[in-house]
C-alpha positions in Angstrom: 0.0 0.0 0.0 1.2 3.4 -0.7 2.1 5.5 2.4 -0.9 7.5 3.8 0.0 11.4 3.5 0.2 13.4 6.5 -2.7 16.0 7.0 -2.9 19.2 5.4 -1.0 22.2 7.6 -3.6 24.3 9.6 -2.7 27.5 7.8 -4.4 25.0 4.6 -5.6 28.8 3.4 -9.3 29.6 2.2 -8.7 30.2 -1.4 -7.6 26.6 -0.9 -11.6 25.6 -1.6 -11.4 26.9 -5.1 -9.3 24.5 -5.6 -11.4 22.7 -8.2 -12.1 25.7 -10.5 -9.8 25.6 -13.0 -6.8 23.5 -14.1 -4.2 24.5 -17.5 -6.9 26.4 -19.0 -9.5 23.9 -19.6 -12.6 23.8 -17.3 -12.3 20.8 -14.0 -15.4 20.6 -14.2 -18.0 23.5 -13.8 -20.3 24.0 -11.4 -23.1 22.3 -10.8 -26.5 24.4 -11.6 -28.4 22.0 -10.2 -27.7 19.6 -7.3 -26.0 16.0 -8.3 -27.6 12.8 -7.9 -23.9 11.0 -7.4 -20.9 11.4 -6.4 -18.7 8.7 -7.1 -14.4 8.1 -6.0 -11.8 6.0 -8.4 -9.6 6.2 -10.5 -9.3 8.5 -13.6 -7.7 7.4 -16.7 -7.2 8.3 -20.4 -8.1 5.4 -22.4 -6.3 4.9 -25.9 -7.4 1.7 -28.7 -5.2 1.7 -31.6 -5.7 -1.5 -34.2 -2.1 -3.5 -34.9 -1.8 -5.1 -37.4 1.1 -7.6 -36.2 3.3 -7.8 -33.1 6.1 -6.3 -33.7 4.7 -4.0 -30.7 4.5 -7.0 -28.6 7.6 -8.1 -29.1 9.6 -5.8 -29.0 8.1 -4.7 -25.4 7.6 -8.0 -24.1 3.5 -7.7 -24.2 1.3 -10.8 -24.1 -1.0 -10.5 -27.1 -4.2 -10.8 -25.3 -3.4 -10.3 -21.6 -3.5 -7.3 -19.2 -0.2 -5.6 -17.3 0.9 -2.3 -15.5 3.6 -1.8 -17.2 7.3 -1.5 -16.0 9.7 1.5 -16.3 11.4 0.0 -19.6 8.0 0.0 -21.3 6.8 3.3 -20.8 7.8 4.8 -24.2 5.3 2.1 -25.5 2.6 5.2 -25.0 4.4 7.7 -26.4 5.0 5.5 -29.5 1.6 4.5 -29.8 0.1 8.1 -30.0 2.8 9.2 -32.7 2.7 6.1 -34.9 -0.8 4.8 -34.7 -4.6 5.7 -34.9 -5.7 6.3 -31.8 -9.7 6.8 -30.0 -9.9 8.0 -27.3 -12.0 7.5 -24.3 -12.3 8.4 -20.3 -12.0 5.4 -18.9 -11.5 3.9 -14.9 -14.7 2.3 -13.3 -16.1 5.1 -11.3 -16.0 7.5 -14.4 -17.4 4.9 -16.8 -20.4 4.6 -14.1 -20.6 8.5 -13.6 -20.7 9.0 -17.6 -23.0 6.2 -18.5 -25.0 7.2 -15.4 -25.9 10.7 -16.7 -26.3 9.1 -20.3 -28.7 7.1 -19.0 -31.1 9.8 -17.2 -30.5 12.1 -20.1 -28.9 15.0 -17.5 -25.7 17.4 -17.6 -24.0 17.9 -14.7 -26.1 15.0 -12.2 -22.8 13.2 -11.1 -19.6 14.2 -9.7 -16.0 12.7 -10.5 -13.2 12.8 -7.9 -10.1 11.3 -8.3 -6.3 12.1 -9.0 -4.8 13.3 -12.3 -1.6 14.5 -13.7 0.1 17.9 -15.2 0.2 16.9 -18.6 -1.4 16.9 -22.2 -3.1 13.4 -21.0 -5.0 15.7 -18.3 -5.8 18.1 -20.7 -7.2 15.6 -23.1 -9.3 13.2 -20.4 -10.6 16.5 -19.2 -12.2 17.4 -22.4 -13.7 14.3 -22.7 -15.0 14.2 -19.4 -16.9 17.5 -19.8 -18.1 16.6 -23.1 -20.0 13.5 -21.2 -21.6 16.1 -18.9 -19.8 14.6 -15.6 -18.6 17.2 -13.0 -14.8 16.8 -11.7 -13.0 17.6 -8.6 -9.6 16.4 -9.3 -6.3 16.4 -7.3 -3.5 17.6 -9.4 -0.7 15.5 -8.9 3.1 17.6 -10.0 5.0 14.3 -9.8 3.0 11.6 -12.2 1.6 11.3 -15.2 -1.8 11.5 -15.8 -3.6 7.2 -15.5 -3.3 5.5 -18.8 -4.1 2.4 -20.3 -3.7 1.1 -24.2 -5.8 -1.2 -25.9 -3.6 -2.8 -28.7 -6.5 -4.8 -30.5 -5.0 -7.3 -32.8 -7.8 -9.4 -34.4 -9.9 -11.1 -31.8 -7.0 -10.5 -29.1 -6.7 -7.4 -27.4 -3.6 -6.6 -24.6 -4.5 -3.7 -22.2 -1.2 -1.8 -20.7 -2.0 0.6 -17.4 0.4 3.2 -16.2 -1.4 4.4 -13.3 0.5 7.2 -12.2 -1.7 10.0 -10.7 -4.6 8.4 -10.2 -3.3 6.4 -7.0 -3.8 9.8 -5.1 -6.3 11.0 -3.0 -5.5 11.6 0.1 -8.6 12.6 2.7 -7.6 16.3 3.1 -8.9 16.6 -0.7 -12.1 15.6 0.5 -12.5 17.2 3.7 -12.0 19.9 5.8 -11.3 18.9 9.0 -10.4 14.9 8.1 -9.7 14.4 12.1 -13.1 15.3 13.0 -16.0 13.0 14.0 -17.6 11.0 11.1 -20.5 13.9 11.9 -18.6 17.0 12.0 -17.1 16.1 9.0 -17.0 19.3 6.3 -16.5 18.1 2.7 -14.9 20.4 0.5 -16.7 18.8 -2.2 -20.0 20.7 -1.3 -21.9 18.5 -3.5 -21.7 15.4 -0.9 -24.0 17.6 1.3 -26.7 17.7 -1.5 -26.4 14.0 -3.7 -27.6 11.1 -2.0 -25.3 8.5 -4.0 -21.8 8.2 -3.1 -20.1 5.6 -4.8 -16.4 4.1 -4.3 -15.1 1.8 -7.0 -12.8 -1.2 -5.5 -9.6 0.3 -7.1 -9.7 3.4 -5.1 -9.3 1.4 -2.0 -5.9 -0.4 -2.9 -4.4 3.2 -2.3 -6.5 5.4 -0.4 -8.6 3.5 2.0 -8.4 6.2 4.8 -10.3 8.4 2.3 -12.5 5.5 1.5 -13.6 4.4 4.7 -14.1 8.3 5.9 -16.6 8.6 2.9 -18.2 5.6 3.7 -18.8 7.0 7.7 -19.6 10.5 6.3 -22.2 8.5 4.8 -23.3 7.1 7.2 -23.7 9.8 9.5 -25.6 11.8 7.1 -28.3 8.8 6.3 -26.4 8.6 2.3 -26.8 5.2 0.2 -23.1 3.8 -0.1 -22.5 1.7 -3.5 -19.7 -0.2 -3.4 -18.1 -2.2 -6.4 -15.7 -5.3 -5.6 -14.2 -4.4 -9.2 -11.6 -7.5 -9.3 -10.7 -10.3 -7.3 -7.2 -9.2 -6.6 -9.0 -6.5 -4.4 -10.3 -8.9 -2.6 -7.0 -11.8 -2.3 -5.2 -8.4 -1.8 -7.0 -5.9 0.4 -8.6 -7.9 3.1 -8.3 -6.1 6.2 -9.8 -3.2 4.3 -13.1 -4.4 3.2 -13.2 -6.0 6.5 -13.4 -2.4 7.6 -15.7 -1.0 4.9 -18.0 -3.6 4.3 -19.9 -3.2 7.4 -20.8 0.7 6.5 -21.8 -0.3 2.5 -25.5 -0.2 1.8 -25.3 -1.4 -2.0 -22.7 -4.4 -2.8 -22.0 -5.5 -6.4 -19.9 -7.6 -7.6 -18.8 -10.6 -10.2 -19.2 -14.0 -8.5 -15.7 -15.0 -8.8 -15.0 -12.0 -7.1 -17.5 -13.4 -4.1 -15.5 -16.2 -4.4 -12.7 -14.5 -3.7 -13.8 -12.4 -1.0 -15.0 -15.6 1.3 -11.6 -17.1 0.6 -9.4 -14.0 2.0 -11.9 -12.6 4.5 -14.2 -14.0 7.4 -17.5 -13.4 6.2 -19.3 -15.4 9.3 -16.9 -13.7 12.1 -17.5 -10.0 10.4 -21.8 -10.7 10.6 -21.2 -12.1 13.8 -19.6 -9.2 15.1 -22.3 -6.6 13.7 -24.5 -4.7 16.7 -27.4 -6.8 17.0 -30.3 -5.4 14.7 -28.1 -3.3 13.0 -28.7 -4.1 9.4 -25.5 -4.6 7.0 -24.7 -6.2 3.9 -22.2 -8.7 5.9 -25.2 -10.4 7.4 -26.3 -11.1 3.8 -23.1 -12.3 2.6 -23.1 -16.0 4.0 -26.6 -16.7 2.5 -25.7 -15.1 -1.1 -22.8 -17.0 -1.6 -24.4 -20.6 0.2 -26.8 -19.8 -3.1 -24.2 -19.8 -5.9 -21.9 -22.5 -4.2 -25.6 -25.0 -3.8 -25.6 -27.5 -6.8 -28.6 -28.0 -8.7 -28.9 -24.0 -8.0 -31.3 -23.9 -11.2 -34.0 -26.5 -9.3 -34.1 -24.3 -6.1 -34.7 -20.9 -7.4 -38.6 -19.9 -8.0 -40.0 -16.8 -8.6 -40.6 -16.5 -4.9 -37.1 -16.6 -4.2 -35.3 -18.9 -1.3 -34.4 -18.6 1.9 -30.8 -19.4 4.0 -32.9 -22.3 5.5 -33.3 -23.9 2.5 -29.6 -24.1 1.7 -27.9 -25.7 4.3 -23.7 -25.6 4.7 -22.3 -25.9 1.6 -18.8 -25.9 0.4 -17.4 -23.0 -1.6 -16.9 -25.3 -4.6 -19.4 -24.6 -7.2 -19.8 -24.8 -10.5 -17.6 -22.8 -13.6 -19.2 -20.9 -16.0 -18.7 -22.7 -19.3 -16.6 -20.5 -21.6 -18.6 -19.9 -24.1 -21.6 -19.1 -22.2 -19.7 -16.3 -20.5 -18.7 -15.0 -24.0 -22.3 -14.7 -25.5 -23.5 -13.5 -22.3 -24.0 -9.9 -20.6 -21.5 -9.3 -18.5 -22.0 -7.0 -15.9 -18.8 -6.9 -14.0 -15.4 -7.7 -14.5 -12.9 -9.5 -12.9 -9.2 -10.8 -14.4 -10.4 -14.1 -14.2 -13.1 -13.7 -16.7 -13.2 -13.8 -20.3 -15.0 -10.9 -20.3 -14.0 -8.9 -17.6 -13.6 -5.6 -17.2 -10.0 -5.9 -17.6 -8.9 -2.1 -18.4 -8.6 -0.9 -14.3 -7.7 -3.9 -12.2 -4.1 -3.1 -11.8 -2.9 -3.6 -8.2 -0.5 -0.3 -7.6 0.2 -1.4 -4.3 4.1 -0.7 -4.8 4.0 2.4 -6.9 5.3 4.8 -3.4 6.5 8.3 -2.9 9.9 8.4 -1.0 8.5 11.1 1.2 6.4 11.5 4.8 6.3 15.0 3.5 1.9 16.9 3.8 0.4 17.5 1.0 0.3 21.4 0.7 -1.5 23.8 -1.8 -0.1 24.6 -5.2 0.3 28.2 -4.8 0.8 28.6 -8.7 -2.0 26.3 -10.0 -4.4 26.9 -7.0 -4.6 22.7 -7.1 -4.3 20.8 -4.0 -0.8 18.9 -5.0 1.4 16.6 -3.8 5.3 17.5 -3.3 7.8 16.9 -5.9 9.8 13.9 -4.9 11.4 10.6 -5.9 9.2 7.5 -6.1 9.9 3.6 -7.2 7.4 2.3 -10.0 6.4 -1.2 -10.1 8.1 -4.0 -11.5 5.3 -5.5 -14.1 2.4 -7.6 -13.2 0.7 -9.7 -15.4 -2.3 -11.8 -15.9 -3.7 -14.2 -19.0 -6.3 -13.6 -20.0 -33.4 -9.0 -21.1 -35.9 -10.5 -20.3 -36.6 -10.0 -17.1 -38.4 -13.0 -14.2 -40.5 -10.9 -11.8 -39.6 -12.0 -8.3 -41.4 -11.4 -5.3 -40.6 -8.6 -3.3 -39.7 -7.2 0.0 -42.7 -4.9 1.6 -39.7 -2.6 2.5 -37.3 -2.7 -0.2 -38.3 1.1 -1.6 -37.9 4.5 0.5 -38.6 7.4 -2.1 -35.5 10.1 -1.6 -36.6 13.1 1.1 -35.0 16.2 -0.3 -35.9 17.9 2.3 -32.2 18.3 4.4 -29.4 16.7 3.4 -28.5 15.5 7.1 -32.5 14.0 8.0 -33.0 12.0 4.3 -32.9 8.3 4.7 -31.0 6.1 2.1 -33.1 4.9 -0.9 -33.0 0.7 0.6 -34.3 0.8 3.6 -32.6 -3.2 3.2 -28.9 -3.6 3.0 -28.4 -5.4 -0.8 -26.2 -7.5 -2.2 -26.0 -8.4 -6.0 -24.0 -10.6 -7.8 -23.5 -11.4 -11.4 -22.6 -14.5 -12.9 -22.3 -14.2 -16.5 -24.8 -16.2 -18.7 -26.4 -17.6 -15.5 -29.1 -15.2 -13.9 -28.0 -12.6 -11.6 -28.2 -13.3 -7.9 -29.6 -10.4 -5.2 -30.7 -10.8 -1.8 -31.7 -7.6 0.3 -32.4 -7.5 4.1 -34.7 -10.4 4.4 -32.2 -12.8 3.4 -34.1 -14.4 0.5 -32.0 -14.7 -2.6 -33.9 -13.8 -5.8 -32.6 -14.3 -9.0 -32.9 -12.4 -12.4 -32.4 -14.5 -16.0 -29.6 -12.9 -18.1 -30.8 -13.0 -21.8 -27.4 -13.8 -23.8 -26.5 -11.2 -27.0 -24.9 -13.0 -29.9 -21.4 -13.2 -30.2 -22.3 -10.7 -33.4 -24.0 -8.1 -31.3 -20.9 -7.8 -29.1 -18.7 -5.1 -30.0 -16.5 -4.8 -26.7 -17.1 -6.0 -23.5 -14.9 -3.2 -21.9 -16.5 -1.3 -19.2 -19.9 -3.8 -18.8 -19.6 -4.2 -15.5 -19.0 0.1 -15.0 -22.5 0.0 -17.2 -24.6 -1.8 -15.6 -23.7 0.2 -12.2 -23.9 2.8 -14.1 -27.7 2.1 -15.1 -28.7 0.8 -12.1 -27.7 4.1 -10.1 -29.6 5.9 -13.1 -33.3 4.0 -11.8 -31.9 3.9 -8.1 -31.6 8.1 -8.3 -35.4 7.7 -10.0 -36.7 5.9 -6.3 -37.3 3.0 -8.8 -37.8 -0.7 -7.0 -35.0 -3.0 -6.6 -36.1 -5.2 -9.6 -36.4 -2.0 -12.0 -32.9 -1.1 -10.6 -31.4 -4.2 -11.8 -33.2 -4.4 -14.9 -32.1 -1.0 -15.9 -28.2 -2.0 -15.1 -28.7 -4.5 -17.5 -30.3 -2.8 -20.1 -27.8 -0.1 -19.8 -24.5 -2.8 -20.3 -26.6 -4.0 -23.3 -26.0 -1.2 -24.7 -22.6 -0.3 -24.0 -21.5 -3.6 -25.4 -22.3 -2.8 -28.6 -20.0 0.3 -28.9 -16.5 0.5 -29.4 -14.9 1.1 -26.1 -16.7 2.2 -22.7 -18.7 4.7 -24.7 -22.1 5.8 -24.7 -24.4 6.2 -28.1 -24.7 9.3 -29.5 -28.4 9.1 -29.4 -30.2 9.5 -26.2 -31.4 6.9 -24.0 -34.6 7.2 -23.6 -34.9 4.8 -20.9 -36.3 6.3 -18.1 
């Protein structure tokens, strides 16, 4: 894990809150005329998809041809290289943004959810700035002096495609970006992004936790102190083999979990699902209670014979093993897939990279950019990563909970109540039907109708799409059910585009 940053000096000054306004001339954002709907953490980065048509590019920087890596110092001119000597689209990219872009594509409104993350000093910034107003999403970024601005290529060589992430800037965002007075009591806490007073979505991708979980986990108890619906997206199952003891200490605080099922997997494996819901205050709701029984469903064979459309229960499982059945390859292929992971086919595969050992040198606070106006990191030495790699609608109706809706209260930010009343969990399997369960502990499930292999243009950012569209009907006060049904209608969509982008045309959805 990257070193936590000391805290901000208290002569932080006041022109320090405008600290969003404006960045090298283009706008970070604007502000918001109206208030947000979400406000959503991650991890920015500039997307780039360029065709090859051999691999000479593979070779000659050691590159799997279909395969996903951050790469190491030695390869870093492969970006440079790329962007003078090939076509290039592109795209914003990074789970949370995907979500935040799709999200306002999908309710047909400018300026409904806010971005924050970390981003460079360069003509990357510049660029994934542009693009990000263009979609409509609001920004408060960090500006980080010492890194580039988060990357990833998409060589596409046929059928194969090799994704290569440079990080950089977007591992930073250290709590005194987010608030005031980040020592103060979960409800004395002062955002200086104003906009978490007013939106009742905040969402936190799993990324952003592998580098700045004390920002993470004081966004998840602003939350709950001021009655806000926490979304929470496991993202990829090295958050979970890697980052236990973190989402041991977020989990209990999320009030939406989603997820790919290996991921699940992966998460009872590394962290003590039973001993976390065990430890919960007695009739305090949380998602950990609802765990065990979600992943009982997935890991009990004959799973198709037990679901109805009334759902089960945990008492018609019994123990079962964590063993269950693989998704055949080429179900998951024709399938929607809603979330990634690296161990699917067709994950999400373009912001998994674990950037656990990309450190500053330095104990040094962040302090103000006096020049820029930016809060910025200092200027010192760092070590980068050795590389990583890894190989590569109908809907059922199901039976409802009496209390599964609450319609939004705008009337104070600080006396609204969440839009579940019930924790919820979902989980998404690929070609077999999604899995939910909400605070009654009945697992429901929803049937997944496949696309053909023809209708699939690229399966990047699916799973950022169908959280994306599921915020969208959540913002709306729509039921559970719609919610889902909307995620999936909304990664539909995006599959059939190049890249993690949204159709010209409007939605029309809701």
């Amino acid at each position: 894990m990257p070193r936590m940053m000391t805290a901000v000096s208290d002569n932080f000054s006041q022109s320090a809150c405008h600290i969003f306004c404006e960045m090298m001339g283009v706008s970070n954002g604007s502000n918001c005329s109206q208030d947000p709907l979400l406000v959503a953490f991650g991890n920015p980065l500039l997307d780039m998809t360029a065709v090859v048509a051999d691999k000479r590019l593979h070779v000659r920087f050691s590159l799997p041809t279909d395969g996903q890596l951050e790469v190491s110092e030695e390869q870093l001119e492969l970006f440079s290289l790329v962007q003078d000597q090939y076509e290039v689209q592109y795209t914003a990219g990074g789970c949370s943004l995907n979500t935040c872009r799709v999200f306002s594509w999908v309710l047909d409104q400018q300026k409904c959810a806010v971005f924050i993350g970390g981003i460079g000093q360069d003509e990357d910034a510049e660029r994934l700035i542009r693009i990000i107003c263009n979609s409509g999403v609001v920004t408060r970024l960090l500006e980080v002096s010492t890194e580039s601005t988060g990357r990833c290529v998409a060589l596409v060589l046929g059928a194969e495609r090799c994704l290569c992430a440079d990080v950089g800037a977007a591992n930073y965002c250290p709590p005194e970006h987010v608030f005031h007075n980040p020592d103060a009591e979960a409800a004395e806490l002062q955002p200086r992004v104003t906009e978490m007073l007013t939106a009742q979505l905040l969402y936190v991708e799993g990324y952003f936790i592998t580098h700045s979980f004390d920002t993470a986990l004081m966004v998840a108890k602003f939350a709950k102190a001021k009655k806000k619906t926490l979304v929470f997206n496991l993202c990829g199952s090295y958050v979970c083999e890697n980052h236990p003891s973190e989402l041991k200490g977020l989990l209990p605080y999320v009030d939406i979990l989603i997820g790919f099922v290996e991921e699940y997997k992966t998460l009872e494996k590394h962290v003590d699902l039973p001993g976390l819901a065990s430890s919960q205050p007695a009739g305090q709701p949380s998602i950990v209670t609802s765990l065990p029984c979600i992943l009982q469903a997935v890991n009990k064979p004959n799973l198709e014979k037990k679901l109805s459309g009334n759902g089960f229960s945990p008492d018609d499982l019994g123990a079962c093993s964590l063993q269950g059945p693989e998704l055949p390859a080429d179900a998951r292929k024709e399938s929607v897939v809603t979330n990634g992971s690296p161990d699917s086919e067709c994950s999400n595969t373009s912001n998994y990279f674990d950037n656990s050992e990309v450190l500053y040198d330095t104990d040094d606070p962040v302090s103000p950019s006096v020049e820029n106006n930016i809060l910025s990191v200092p200027s010192k030495p760092r070590r980068r990563s050795e590389k990583r790699s890894t190989s590569s609608y109908d809907s059922m109706r199901c039976q409802r909970s009496s209390s599964v809706v609450n319609r939004l209260d705008t009337t104070s930010s600080d006396e609204s109540e969440s839009f579940f009343r019930d924790k919820v969990v979902i989980m998404t399997q690929g070609a077999l039907p999604l899995l939910y369960v909400a605070g009654d502990g009945v697992v429901k499930e929803k049937q997944i109708a496949p696309l053909s292999p023809d209708s699939i243009v690229d399966t990047t950012g699916a799973g950022d799409s169908f959280v994306g569209g599921f915020l969208a009907c959540l913002s709306q006060g729509r039921s559970l059910e719609d919610c889902i049904e909307g995620g999936v209608w909304a990664a539909r969509q995006i599959l059939q585009q190049k890249g993690c982008s949204v159709p010209d045309q409007s939605a029309n959805y809701l």
